[in-house]
C-alpha positions in Angstrom: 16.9 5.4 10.3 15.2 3.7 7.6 17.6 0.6 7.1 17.7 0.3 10.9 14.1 0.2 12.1 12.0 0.2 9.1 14.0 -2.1 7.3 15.1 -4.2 9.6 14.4 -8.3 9.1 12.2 -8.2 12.4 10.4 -5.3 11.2 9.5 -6.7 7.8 9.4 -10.4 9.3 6.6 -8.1 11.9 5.0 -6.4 8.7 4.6 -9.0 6.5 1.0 -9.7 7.1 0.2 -5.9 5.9 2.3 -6.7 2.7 0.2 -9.6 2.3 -3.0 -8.1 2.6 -2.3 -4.5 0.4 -1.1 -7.1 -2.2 -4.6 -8.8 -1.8 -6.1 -5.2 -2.2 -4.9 -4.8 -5.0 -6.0 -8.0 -6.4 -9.3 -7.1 -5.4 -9.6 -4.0 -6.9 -8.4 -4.8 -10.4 -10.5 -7.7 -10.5 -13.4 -5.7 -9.7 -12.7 -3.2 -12.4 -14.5 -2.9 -15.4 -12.4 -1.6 -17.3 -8.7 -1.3 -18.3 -6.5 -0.7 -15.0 -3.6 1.2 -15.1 -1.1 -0.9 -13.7 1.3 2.0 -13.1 -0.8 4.4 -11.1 -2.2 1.0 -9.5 1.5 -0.4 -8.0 2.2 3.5 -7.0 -1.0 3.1 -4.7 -0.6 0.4 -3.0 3.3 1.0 -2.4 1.9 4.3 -1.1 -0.3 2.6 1.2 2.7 -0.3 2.2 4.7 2.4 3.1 2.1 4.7 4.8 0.6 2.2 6.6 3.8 0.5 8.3 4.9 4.5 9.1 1.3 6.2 10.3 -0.7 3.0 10.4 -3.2 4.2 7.8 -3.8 4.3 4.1 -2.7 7.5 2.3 -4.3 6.3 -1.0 -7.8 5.1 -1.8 -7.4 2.4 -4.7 -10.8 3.9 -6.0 -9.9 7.4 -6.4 -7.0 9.9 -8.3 -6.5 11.7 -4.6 -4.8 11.1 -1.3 -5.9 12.1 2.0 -5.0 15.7 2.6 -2.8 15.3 6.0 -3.1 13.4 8.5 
């Protein structure tokens, strides 16, 4: 199901403006920081939110916190 509808090139052609902007999210938020950003945890969050946000339309992750949203 993935490779089909998720992955497909019309899908990600369709997507690729919420790839660009969770991208600039990220951006933002580790220029904000004042301090050292964990680049790790960082890329796992905003993957998290990619993926969430192409499959529920909203973002499982806040960049500014260690949790998730509990369900949706």
């Amino acid at each position: 199901m993935c490779m089909e509808q998720l992955f497909a090139n019309k899908t990600l052609d369709a997507n690729q403006a919420i790839r660009h902007k969770k991208v600039q999210d990220l951006l933002v938020d580790t220029h904000q920081s004042s301090e050292a950003v964990d680049i790790g945890r960082a890329a796992f969050k905003t993957t998290l939110n990619l993926l969430s946000n192409t499959i529920f339309s909203v973002d499982l992750a806040n960049p500014n916190s260690d949790t998730a949203i509990n369900g949706l």
